[in-house]
C-alpha atoms as one frame of an Amber mdcrd trajectory, in Angstrom:
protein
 163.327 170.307  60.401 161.256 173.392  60.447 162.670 176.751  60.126 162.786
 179.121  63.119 161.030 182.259  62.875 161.240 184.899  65.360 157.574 184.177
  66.253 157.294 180.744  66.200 154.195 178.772  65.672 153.101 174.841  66.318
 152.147 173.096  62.767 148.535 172.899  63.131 146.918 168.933  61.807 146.521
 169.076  57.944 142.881 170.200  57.341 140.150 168.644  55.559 139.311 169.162
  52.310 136.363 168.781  50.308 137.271 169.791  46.616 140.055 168.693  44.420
 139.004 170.403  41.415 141.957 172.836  40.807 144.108 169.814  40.796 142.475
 167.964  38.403 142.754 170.925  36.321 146.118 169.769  36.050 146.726 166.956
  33.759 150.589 167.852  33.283 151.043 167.854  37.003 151.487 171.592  36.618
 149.451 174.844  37.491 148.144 175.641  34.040 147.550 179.638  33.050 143.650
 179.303  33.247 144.147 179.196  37.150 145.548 182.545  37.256 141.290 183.665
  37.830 142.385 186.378  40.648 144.398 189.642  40.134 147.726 189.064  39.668
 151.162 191.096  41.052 154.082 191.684  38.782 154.674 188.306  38.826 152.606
 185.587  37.509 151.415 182.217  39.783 153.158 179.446  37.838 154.945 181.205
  35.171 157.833 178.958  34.079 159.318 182.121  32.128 159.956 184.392  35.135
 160.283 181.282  37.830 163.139 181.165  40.498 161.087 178.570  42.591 160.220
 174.967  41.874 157.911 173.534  44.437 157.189 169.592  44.512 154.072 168.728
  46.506 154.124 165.051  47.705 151.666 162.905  49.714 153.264 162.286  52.999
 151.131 159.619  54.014 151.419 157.422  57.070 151.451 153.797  57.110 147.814
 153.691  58.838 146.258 155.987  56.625 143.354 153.854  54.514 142.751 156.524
  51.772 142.553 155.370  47.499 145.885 154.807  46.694 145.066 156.290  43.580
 144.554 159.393  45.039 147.748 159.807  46.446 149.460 158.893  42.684 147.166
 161.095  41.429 148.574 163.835  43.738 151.900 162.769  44.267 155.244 164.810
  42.335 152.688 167.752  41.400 155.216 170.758  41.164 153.974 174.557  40.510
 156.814 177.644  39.252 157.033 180.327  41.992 158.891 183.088  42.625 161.445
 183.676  46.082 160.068 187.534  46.165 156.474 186.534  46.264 156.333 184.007
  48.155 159.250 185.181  50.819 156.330 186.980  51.964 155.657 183.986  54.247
 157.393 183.807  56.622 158.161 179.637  56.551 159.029 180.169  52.841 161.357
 183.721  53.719 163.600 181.237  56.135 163.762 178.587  54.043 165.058 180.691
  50.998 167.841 182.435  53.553 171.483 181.646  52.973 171.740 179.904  56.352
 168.972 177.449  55.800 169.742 176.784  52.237 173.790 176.185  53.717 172.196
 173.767  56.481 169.770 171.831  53.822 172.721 171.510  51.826 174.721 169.794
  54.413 172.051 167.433  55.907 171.104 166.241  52.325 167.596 165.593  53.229
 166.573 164.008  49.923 162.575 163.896  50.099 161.735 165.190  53.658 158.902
 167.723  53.379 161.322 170.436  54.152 164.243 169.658  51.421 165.552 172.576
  49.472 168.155 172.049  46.704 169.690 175.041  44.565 170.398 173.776  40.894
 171.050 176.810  38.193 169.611 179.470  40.485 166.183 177.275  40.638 165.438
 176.665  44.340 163.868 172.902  44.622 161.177 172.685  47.287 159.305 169.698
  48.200 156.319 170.293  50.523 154.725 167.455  52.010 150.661 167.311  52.446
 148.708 164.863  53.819 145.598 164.587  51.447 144.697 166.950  48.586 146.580
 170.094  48.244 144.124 172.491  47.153 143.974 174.569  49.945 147.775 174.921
  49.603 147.119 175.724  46.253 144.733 178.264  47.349 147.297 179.671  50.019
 150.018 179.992  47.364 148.079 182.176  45.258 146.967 184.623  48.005 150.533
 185.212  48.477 150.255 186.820  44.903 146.828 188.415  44.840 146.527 189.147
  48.728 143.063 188.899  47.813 141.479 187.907  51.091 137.654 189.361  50.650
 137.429 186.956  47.481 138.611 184.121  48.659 137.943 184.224  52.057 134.056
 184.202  51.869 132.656 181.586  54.569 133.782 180.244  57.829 134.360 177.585
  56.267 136.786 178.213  54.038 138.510 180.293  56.127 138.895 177.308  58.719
 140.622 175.387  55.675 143.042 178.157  54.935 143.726 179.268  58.738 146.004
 175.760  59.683 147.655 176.264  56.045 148.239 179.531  56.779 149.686 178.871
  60.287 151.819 176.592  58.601 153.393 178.655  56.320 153.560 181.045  59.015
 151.739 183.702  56.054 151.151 186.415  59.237 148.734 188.445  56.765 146.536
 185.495  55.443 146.052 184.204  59.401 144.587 187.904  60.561 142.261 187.783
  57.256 141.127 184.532  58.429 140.863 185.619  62.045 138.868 188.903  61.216
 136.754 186.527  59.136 135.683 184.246  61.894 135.623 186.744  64.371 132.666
 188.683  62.052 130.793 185.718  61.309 128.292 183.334  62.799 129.364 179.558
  63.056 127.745 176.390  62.630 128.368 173.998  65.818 130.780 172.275  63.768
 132.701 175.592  62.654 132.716 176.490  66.239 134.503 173.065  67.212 137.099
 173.219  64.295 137.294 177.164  66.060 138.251 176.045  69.395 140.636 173.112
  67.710 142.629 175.946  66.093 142.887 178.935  69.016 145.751 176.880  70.604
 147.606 177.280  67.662 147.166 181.284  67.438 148.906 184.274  69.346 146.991
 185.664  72.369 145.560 188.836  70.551 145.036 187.085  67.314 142.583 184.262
  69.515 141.211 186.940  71.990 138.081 187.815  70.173 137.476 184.067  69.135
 137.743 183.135  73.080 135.381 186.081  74.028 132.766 184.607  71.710 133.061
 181.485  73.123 134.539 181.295  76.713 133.209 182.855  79.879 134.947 185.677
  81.786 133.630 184.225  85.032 132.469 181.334  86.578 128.918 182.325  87.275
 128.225 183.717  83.635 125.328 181.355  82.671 123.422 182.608  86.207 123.865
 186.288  85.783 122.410 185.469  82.218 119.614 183.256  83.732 119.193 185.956
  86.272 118.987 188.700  83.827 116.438 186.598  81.303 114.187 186.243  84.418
 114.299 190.035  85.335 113.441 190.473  81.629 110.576 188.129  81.587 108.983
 189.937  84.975 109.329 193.289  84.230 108.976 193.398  80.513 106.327 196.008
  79.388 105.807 194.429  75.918 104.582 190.757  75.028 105.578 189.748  78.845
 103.267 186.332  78.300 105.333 185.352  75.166 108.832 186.251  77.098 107.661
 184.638  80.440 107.299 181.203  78.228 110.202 181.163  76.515 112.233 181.905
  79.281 110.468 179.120  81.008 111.608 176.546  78.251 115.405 178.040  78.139
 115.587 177.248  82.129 113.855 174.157  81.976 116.887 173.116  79.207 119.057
 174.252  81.065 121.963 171.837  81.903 122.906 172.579  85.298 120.113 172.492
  87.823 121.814 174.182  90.623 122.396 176.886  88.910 118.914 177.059  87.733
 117.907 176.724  91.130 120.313 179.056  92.795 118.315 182.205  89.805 115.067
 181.534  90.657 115.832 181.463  94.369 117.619 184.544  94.275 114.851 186.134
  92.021 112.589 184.219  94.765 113.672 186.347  97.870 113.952 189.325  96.068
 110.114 189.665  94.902 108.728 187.437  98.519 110.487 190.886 100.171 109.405
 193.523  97.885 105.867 191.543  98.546 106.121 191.694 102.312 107.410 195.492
 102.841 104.935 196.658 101.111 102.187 194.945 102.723 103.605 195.971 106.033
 104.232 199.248 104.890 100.393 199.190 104.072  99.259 197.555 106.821 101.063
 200.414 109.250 100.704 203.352 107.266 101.887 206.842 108.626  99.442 209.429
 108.440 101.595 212.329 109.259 101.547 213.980 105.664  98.698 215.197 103.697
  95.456 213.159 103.321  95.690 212.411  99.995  99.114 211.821  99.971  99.066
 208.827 102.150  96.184 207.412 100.360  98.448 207.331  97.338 101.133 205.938
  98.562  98.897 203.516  99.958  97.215 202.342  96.529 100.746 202.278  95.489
 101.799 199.747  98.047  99.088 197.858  97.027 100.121 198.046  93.147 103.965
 196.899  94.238 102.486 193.665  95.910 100.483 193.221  93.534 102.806 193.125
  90.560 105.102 191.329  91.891 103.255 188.856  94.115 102.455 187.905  90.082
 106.098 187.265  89.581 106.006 185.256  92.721 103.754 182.900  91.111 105.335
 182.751  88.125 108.593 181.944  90.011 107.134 179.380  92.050 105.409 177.617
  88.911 109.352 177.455  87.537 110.682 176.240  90.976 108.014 173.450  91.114
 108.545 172.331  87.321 112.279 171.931  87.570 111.407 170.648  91.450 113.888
 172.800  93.068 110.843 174.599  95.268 112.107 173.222  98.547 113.773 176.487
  99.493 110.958 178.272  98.780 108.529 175.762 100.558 110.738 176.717 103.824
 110.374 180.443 103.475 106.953 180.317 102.720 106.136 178.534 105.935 108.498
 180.991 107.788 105.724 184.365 106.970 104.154 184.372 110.492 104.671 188.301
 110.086 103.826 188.427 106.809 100.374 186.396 107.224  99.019 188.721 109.547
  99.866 191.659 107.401  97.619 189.923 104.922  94.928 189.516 106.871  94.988
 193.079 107.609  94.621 194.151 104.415  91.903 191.832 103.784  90.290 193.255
 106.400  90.047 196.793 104.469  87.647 197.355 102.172  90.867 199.674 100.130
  92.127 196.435  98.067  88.811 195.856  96.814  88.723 198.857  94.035  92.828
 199.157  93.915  94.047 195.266  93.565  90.820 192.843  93.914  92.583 190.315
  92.451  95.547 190.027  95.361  94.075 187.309  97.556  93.796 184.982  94.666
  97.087 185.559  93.941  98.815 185.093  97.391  96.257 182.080  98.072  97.698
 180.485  94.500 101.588 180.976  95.497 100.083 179.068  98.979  98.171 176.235
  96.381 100.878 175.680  94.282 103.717 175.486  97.401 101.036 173.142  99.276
 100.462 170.930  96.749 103.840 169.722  95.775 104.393 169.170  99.445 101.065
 167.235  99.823 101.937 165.049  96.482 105.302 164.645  97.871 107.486 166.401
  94.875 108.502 168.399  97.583 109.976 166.170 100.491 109.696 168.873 103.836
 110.052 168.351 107.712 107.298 168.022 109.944 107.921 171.439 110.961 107.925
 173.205 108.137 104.536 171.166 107.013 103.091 172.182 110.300 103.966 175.678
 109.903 102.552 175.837 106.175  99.283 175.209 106.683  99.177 176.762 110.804
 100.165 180.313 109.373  98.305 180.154 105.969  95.385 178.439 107.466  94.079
 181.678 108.817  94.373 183.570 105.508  92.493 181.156 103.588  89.913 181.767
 106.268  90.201 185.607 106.108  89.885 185.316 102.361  86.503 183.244 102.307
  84.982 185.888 105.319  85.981 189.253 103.161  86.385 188.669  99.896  82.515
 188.519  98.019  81.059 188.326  95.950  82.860 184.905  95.427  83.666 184.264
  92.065  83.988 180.534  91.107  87.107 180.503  90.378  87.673 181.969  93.520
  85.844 178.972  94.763  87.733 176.364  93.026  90.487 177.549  94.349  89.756
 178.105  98.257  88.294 174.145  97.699  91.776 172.999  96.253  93.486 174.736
  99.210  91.178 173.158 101.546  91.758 169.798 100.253  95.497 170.289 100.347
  95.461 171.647 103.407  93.984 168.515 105.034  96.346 166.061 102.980  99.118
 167.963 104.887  97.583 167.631 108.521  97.034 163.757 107.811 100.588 163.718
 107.497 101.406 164.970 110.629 101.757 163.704 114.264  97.869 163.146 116.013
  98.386 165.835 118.159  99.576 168.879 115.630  96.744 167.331 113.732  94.380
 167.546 116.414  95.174 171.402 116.996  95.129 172.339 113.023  91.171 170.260
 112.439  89.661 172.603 114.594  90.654 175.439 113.058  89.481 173.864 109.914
  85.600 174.036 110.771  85.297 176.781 108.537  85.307 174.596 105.608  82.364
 172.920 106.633  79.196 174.001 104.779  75.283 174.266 104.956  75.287 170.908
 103.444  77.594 168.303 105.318  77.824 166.317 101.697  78.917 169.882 100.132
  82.518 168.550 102.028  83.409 165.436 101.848  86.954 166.561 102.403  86.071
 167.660 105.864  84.652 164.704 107.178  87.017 162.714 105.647  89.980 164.470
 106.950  87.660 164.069 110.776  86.675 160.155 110.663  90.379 159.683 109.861
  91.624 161.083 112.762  88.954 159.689 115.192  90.339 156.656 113.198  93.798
 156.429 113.909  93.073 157.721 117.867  90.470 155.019 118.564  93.158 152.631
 118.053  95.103 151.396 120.512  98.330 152.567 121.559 101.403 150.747 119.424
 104.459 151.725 121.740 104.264 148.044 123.121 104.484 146.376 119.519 108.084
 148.401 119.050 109.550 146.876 121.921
């Protein structure tokens, strides 16, 4: 039977030790003197002399327990000289000592429960059942003369072994020492499980700190976090290559791919429209103010899609790694708008000296989008295929007329787009197909064997519509 308390707290599990040196300091089964290592109160920790306390540990061992039986002889009848004044200062300890408990013990004649007290001579007889080695009780009982917390209390770990003794002995002071401990400290992954084991057992503002640590406040607190890393990794002024890969590996081990997917989409339509107002703020300027006024805000429009048609790519490299682009795929074949703003600006010779590097860019997001579709990491409709390459068809076009001199990268690029392109219309029905090859005579060169793509992409569809009609084989 344990003693009520006006704050009552569950018994926590015995916790695991790893030492047992104090108590094979003690060959008489008591506490001798030399233990006494920590300042000491008026009254001495184990000093038969001054003593009004006996208390008896005991191994209270179950039946399925497979530990040395040694051990728990070893252990077993070790008794230590306390005093009621000290150690009244717990609160388990200051009930059992009260006239009403001792009157109830008394009459229920316990004999060796864990929770027996016996009055003989003005001695109080305790016995105190542990489950293993009782050094950390040891421990606990001799904060309750030194209060020396800071000493003892000098790892998580240790104050995870004293914490469920603590709680047991309902000693208030030594559980907030060993809260405000772990709540200062870092934790290993196993401290942090033996953490959440024990914040069942404490009072709501003892465990609120340990929860914040370790619990969410809402239920989409890994995405704002995600969302926030990938804001960090765009717009970060200083060592934005390092950040932009290691916040590439955090979301690629990231555990929950929807959520992953539902950041990058979000960051997705955020940048595609800061991308497309200012092209078509560009692309229909108003020349109402001053001269030079307009032309700056027009190099500035071209700066905004610049930097973040960047982040577009970088977002659309992330989408296509952890293959959750098909959103993306869909929007980007939705741009009719948006494509002829582009060519537009193409058109103008002002993006050569402000941002000549914005076609490759746009034509890359275009590249990367096509290509997962045309190697089938990216499963899309018909439509949306269709629409891919019919609306950025005519950029890639624009691009190759205006921008020179071509640089070969430039070239290697426009040829992967081409090739792409053409996977996509052989997946489509003859007569989209039929439509979109025409448009693709640009490709051709002065050299028919400069593009093998082209006539391959043309001999298979004279191919497939010099055979004869299949409707009758489906019936």
């Amino acid at each position: 039977m344990i003693p009520n308390s006006s704050r009552k707290r569950q018994r926590p599990p015995p916790p695991h030790h790893h030492a047992s040196a104090i108590v094979e300091a003690f060959p008489h089964r008591t506490i001798s003197e030399s233990s006494q290592k920590l300042p000491r109160t008026s009254f001495s920790f184990n000093d038969p002399s001054t003593a009004d306390v006996i208390l008896r540990f005991f191994i209270d061992r179950s039946p399925f327990d497979s530990s040395n039986p040694s051990d728990s002889a070893r252990h077993s009848d070790l008794q230590i000289y306390l005093h009621s004044r000290v150690i009244s200062r717990a609160k388990y300890f200051s009930t059992l000592l009260s006239d009403r408990w001792q009157h109830q013990a008394n009459n229920h004649n316990a004999g060796h429960d864990s929770r027996t007290i016996a009055n003989c001579n003005n001695m109080f007889h305790l016995n105190l059942g542990v489950h293993d080695d009782p050094t950390v009780h040891l421990t606990v009982l001799q904060l309750l003369y030194t209060y020396d917390f800071p000493t003892v209390i000098a790892s998580a770990s240790t104050a995870l072994e004293i914490l469920p003794v603590a709680l047991e002995l309902l000693f208030e002071d030594c559980v907030k020492a060993c809260v405000k401990f772990l709540e200062a400290v870092p934790w290993s992954e196993e401290e942090e499980k033996r953490v959440l084991s024990l914040i069942p057992l404490l009072r709501e503002e003892e465990s609120k700190e340990l929860l914040a640590r370790v619990s969410p406040g809402e239920d989409d607190f890994c995405e704002e976090m995600l969302h926030g890393l990938i804001e960090k990794a765009m717009y970060s002024q200083l060592n934005m290559a390092f950040v932009k890969v290691f916040v590439a590996k955090l979301l690629r081990d990231f555990s929950s791919r929807e959520s992953a997917r539902r950041v990058l989409e979000r960051a997705f339509d955020a940048n595609l429209r800061i991308v497309k107002e200012s092209l078509e703020q560009y692309s229909s300027p108003d020349f109402r103010g001053d001269h030079n006024e307009t032309e700056a805000i027009q190099r500035l429009h071209l700066h905004t899609a610049m930097t973040n048609g960047r982040h577009l790519l970088w977002l659309v490299e992330r989408m296509i790694e952890l293959k959750v682009a098909d959103s993306a795929v869909k929007q980007w074949s939705e741009q009719a708008a948006f494509t002829v703003d582009l060519q537009k600006a193409f058109r103008d010779d002002a993006w050569r000296n402000i941002v000549p590097g914005l076609p490759a860019v746009m034509l890359r997001c275009t590249c990367k989008l096509a290509s997962a579709v045309a190697a089938g990491t990216i499963l899309s409709s018909r439509q949306v295929r269709m629409k891919l390459v019919k609306d950025w068809l005519p950029v890639l076009i624009s691009c190759k007329d205006n921008v020179s001199p071509m640089l070969p990268s430039h070239k290697t690029l426009y040829l992967e787009l081409e090739e792409t392109f053409l996977r996509i219309i052989s997946t489509l029905p003859m007569s989209d197909a039929q439509v979109l090859l025409q448009q693709c005579l640009s490709f051709s060169t002065r050299n028919v064997e400069d593009c093998p793509h082209l006539v391959t992409a043309f001999n298979t569809w004279f191919r497939r519509a010099s055979q004869p009609p299949q409707m009758e084989n489906l019936d």
